[in-house]
C-alpha positions in Angstrom: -58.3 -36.9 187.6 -56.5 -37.0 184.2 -56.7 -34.1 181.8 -54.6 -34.1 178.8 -52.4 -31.4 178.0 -53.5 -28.4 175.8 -51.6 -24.9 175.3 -51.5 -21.7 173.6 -48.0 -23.0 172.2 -48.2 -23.9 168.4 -47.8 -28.3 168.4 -45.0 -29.2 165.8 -46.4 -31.3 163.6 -45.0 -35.2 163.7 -44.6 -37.8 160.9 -46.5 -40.4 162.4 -50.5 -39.9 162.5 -51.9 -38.8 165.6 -54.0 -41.3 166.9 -55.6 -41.7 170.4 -56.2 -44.9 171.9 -60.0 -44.3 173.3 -61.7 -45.2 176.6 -64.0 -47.8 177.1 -67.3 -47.4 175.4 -66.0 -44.7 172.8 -66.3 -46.7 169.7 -63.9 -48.5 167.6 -60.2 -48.4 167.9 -58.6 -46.0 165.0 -56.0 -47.9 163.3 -53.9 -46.9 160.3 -54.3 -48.2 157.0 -51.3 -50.0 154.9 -49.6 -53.1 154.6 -47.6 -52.7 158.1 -46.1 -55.4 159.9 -46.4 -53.8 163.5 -47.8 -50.7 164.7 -46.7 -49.4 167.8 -48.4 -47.7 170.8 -46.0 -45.9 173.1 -46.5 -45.1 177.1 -44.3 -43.4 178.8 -44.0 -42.8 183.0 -42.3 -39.3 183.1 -41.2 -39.6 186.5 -39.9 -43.0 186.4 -37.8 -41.7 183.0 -36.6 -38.5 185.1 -35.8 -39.5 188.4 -33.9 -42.5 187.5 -32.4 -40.9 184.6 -31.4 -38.9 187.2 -29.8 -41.1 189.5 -28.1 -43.5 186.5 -26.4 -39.4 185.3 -25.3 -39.4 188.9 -23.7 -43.7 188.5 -22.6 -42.3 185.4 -20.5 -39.5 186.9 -19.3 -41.1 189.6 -21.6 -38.9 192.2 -22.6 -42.3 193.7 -20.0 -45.6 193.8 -23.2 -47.5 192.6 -26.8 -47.9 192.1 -27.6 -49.3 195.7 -25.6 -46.4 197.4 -27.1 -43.5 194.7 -30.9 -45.5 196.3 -30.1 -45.4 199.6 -28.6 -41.8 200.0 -31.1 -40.3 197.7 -28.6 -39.2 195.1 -29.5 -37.6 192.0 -27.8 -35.5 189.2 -29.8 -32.8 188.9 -28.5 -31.5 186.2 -30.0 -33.9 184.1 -33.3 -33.5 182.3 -34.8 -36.0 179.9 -34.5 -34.6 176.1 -38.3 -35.7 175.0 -37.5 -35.2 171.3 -34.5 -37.8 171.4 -36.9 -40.0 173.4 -39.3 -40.0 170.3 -36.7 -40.7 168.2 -35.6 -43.8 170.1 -39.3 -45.1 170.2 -39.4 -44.3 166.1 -36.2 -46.1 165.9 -37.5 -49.6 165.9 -38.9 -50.9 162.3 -42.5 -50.3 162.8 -44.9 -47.7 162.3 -45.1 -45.2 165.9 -49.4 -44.7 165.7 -49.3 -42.9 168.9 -46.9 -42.2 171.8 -48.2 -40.8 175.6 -46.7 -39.7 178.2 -48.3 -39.5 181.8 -47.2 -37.4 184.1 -48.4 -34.9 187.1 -48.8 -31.1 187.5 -46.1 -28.9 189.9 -46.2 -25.2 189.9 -42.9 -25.2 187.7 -43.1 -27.9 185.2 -45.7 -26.4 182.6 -42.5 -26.2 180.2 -41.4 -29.6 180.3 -44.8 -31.4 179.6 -44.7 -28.0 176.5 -41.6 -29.7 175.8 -43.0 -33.4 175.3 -46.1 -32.0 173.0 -43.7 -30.0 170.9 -41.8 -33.8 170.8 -44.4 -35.5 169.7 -46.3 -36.6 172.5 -49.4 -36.5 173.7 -49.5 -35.5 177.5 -51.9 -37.0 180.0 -51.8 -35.0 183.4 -53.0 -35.7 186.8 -53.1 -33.7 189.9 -51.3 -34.5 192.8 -52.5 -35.4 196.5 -52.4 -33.2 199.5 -49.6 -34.2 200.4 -47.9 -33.5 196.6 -47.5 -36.9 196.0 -48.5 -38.5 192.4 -51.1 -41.0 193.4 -52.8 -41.2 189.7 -49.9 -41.8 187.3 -49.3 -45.5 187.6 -53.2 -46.1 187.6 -53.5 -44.2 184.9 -50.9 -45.9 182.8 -52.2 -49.6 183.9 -56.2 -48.7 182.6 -54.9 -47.3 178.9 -52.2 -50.8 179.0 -55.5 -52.9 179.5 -57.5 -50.9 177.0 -55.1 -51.7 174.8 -55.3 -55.3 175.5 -58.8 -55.4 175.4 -59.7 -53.2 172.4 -56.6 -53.5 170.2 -57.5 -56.0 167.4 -55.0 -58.5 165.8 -52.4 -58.8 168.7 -49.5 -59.9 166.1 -50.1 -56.6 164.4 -49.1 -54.3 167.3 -46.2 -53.6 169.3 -46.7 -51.9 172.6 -44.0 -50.3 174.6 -43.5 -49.1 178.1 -41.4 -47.1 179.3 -40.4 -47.9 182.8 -39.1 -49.8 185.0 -42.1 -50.3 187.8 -43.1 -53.5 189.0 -46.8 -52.4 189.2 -47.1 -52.5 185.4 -45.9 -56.3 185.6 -50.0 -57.6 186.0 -51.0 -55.7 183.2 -48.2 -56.7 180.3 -48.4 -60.3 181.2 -52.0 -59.5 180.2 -50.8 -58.1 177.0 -48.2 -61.0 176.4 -50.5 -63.6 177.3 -53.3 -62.1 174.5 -50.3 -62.1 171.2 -49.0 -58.4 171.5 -45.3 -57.9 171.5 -44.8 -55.7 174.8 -41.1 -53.6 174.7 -40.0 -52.2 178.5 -37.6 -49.5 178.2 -36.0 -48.8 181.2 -32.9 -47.7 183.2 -31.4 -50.7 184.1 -31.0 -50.1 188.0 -34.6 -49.4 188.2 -36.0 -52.5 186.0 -38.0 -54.6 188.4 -37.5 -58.2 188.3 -41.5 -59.2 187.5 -41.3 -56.5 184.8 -38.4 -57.9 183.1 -39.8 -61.8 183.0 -43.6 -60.3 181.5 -42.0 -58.2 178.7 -41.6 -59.6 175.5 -38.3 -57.7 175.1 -36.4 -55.3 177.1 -34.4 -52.3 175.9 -32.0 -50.6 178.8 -31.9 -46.9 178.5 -28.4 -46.7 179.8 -26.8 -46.7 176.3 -28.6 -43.6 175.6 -28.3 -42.0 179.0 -26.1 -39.1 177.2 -28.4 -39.0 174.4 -31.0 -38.6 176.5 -29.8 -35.8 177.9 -31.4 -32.5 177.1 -28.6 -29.7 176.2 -29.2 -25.9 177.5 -28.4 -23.5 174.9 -24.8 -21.8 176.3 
């Protein structure tokens, strides 16, 4: 079940309108007026952006001689936590207009902040619970239903830009959809994680490594 986010916390207000990209059978799709060349619809997979952020910290730091070994021996830099403001800067960065930008993630006892975090950024933030077995079963699914809404309901493909970030291989089916109808799809991924289909059904690929540091959120000393 997916519930967007919503708390007593005051939501910064962004430059870019607010606009959600409704479900099937809601009515027509909101799109902002002016003379724009693209506008851009931005979905982002939390945990793919944090845990592999997480292991390219630990490539980066020499924790793990490469990308296969940091895989296979499950090593991570914890220390690293994605900075959600700079990631909304990076999506704003390209020359279009940012209509909307979601991120999808899945509720833990401790992680309230972070998605507080992401709405303060900009975002809005689509939750799902977990399974029994505190595994996040919804995410992905969730993800690959608003990238076909998008394909289905969005009019004027060579209007719109839409980007993912990750590097999953399950969202490959659902971009080549996307690419196949006109829409310019952008993957943003770390570069050890960016799955082969993924890469050949994107439009355009942007690696997240050059930003890693960037991307890094800084603790106040």
């Amino acid at each position: 079940m997916h519930h967007s986010l919503r708390t007593s916390f005051p939501i910064l207000e962004t430059r870019q309108p607010r606009l959600r990209l409704v479900a099937r059978g809601e009515g027509p799709l909101p799109i902002p007026a002016g003379g724009l060349n693209r506008i851009t619809y931005a979905y982002v997979d939390n945990s793919n952006l944090w845990i592999e952020g997480r292991r390219a910290s630990a490539i980066a730091r020499g924790l793990a001689r490469d990308a296969r070994t940091a895989q296979l021996l499950r090593i991570f830099d914890a220390s690293w936590n994605p900075d959600y403001h700079e990631l909304h800067q990076l999506l704003h960065a390209a020359p279009t207009l940012l209509a909307h930008a979601t991120l999808y993630g899945s509720r833990t006892s401790g992680n309230a902040s972070v998605f507080w975090h992401a709405e303060r950024a900009g975002f809005e933030v689509v939750l799902s619970d977990r399974n029994r077995s505190g595994r996040e079963t919804d995410v992905d699914p969730a993800i690959i239903e608003a990238l076909e809404i998008a394909a289905e309901r969005l009019p004027r493909p060579e209007q719109h830009r839409i980007v993912l970030v990750s590097g999953d291989a399950h969202f490959a089916p659902a971009v080549s959809k996307l690419t196949g109808r006109g829409f310019q799809v952008t993957v943003m991924s770390w570069s050890h994680s960016l799955a082969w289909a993924l890469r050949k059904a994107a439009s355009t690929v942007v690696l997240l490594d050059p930003s890693l540091d960037q991307l890094r959120l800084r603790t106040a000393a």
